[in-house]
C-alpha positions in Angstrom: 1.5 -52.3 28.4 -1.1 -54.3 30.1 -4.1 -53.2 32.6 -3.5 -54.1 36.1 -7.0 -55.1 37.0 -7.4 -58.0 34.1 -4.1 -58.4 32.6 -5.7 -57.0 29.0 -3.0 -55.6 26.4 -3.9 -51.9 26.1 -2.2 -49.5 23.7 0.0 -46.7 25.1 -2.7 -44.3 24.3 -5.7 -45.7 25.9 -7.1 -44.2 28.6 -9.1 -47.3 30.2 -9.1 -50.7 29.7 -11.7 -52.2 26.4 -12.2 -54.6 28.5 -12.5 -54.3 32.2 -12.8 -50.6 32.4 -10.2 -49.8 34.6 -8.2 -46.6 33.9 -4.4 -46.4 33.1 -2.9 -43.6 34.2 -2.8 -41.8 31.2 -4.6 -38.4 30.8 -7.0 -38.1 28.4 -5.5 -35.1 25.3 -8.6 -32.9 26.3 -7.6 -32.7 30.2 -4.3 -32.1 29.5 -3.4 -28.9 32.0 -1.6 -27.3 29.4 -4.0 -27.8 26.7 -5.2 -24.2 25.6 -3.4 -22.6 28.3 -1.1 -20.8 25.9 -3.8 -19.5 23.4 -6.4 -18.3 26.9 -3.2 -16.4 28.7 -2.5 -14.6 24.8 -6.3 -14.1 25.0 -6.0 -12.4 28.6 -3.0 -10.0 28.1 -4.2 -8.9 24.4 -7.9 -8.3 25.8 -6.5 -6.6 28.7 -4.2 -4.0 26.6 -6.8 -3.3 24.1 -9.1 -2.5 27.3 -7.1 -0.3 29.1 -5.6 1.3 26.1 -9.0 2.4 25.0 -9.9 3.4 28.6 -6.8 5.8 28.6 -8.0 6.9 25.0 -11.6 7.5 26.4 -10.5 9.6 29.9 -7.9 11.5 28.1 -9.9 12.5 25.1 -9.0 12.5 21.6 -5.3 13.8 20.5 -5.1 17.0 18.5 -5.7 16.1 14.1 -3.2 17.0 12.3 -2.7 20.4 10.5 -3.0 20.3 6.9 0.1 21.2 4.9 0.5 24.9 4.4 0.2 26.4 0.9 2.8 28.4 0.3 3.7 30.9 -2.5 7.4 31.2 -4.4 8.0 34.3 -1.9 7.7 32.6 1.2 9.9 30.0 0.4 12.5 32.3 -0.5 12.8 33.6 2.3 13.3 30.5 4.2 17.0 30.0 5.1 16.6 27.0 7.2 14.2 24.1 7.2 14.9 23.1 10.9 13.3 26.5 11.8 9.7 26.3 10.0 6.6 25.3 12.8 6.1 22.8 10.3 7.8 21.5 7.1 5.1 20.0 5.3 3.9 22.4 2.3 2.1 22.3 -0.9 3.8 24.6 -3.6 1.8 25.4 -7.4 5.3 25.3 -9.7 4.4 27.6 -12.5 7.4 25.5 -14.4 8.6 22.3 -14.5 12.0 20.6 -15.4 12.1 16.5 -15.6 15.7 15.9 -15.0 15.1 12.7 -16.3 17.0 10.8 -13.0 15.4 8.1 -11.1 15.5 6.1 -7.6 15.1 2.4 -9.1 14.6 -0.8 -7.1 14.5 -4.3 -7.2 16.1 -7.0 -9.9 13.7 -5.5 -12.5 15.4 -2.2 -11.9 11.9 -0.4 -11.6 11.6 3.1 -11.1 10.1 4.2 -7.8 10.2 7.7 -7.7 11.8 10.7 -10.4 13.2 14.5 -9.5 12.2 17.4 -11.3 13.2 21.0 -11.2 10.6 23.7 -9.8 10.5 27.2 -10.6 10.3 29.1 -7.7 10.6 33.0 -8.6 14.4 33.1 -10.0 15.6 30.2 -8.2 15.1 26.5 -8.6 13.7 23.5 -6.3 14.8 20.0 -6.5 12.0 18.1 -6.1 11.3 14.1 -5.5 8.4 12.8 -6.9 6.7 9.0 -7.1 7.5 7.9 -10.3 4.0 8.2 -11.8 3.5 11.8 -10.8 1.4 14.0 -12.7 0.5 17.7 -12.2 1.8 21.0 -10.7 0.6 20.7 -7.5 3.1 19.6 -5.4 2.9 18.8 -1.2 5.6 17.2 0.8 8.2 18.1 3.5 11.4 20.4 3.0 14.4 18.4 4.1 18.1 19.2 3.6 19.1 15.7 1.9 22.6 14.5 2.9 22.9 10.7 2.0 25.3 9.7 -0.4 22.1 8.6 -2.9 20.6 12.4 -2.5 24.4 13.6 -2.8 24.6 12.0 -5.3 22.0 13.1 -7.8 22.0 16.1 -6.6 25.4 16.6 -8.2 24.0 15.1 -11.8 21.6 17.9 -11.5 24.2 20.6 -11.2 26.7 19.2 -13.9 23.1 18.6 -16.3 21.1 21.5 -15.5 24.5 24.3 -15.3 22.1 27.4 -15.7 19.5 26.2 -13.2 22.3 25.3 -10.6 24.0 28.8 -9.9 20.2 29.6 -8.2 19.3 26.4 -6.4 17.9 26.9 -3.3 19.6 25.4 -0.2 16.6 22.7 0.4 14.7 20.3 -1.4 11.3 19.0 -1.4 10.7 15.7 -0.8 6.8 15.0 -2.7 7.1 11.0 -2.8 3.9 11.1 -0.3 1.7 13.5 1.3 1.1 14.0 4.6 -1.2 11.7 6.6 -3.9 14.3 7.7 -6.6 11.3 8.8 -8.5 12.4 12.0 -8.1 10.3 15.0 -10.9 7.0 15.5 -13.9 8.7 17.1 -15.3 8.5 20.8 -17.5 5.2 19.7 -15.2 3.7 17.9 -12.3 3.5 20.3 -15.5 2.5 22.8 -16.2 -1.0 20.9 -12.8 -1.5 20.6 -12.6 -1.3 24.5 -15.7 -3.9 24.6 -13.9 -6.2 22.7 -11.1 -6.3 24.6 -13.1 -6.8 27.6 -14.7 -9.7 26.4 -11.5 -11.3 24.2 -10.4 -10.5 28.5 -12.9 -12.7 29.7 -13.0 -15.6 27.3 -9.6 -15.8 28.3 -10.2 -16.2 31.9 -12.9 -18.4 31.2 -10.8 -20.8 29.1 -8.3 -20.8 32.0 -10.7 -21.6 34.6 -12.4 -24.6 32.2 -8.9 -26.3 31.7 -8.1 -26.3 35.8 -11.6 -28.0 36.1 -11.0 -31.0 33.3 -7.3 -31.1 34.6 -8.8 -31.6 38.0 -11.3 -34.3 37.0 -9.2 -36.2 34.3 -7.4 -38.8 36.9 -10.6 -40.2 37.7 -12.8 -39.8 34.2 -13.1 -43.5 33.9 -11.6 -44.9 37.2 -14.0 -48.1 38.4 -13.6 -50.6 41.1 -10.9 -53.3 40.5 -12.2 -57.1 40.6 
């Protein structure tokens, strides 16, 4: 292409002509209206949520922490019938005897084993408990469940046909121990307070950005406009 004002061959990305001055139409990449627009509206809606959500945090006050698993001794749990009917099915049981049942959940090409199930003593009858595969100890917390997916099904009738004594007295639950309960307390007053700042000012930049683009897209037509000759 060639300038209009002198005649000068100019490249399809220049902005003015080398030699004349004269400007050619073509918006310089840093006025571009749409430069950064993207990245300052993102900046705007993620501030804004993070704001707000810590506001509602902050007027609503922090939520309730949660209870700590109940201990509970080889009595009590013999007297539960059904799981669904506990205020809370998250326990820690001390098994005064252990069975490995030698059966595994594994994963992966590598077949690795991810977690195990034991046998627990618990007064004349027996728990079928799920453990991470590394599990050491006699201290057991997790959550009674009634397992009925074909895997639990599954193993549940190797146990039987292994373990024939054990089975006539299983109870009617298991115990799944893979992970404890998440008992972490809720992020504190000051806490959820910076994170509010933050959003108000990632809010801001946002705007700012915005509001600095519109003015260079304004002023980029005329950037290096002169006088023809």
């Amino acid at each position: 292409m060639r300038c209009l004002n002198c005649s000068t061959v100019v490249a399809d990305t220049d902005t003015r002509c080398m030699t004349c001055g004269m400007s050619t139409g073509i918006r310089p990449a840093s006025a571009n209206p749409l430069a950064g627009k993207g990245g300052a509206i993102s900046a705007v809606l993620i501030g804004g949520l993070i704001a707000f959500g810590s506001t509602v945090r902050l007027v609503n006050g922090a939520p309730e922490p949660p209870t700590p698993p109940k201990r509970m001794k080889a009595d009590e749990l013999l007297k539960v019938k059904d799981v669904g009917s506990l205020p809370d099915p998250w326990i820690v049981y001390d098994a005064s005897k252990i069975i490995e049942t030698r059966l595994h959940v594994v994963t992966g090409v590598g077949k690795t084993p991810t977690s195990r199930f034991l046998l627990l003593q618990v007064g004349d009858s027996w728990l079928i408990t799920e453990v991470a595969s590394g599990f050491q100890g006699a201290r057991f917390e997790g959550r009674l469940e009634e397992w009925n997916d074909e895997l639990h099904k599954d193993l549940m009738s190797r146990v039987r046909r292994t373990f024939a004594t054990q089975a006539k007295n299983l109870l009617p639950f298991q115990l799944n121990a893979e992970y404890n309960k998440d008992v972490s307390p809720p992020a504190s007053d000051a806490t959820v307070g910076i994170m509010g700042i933050g959003g108000l000012l990632l809010c801001l930049f946002g705007v700012a950005s915005a509001l600095k683009g519109k003015e260079r897209s304004a002023g980029g037509d005329d950037l290096w406009n002169v006088t023809p000759r």
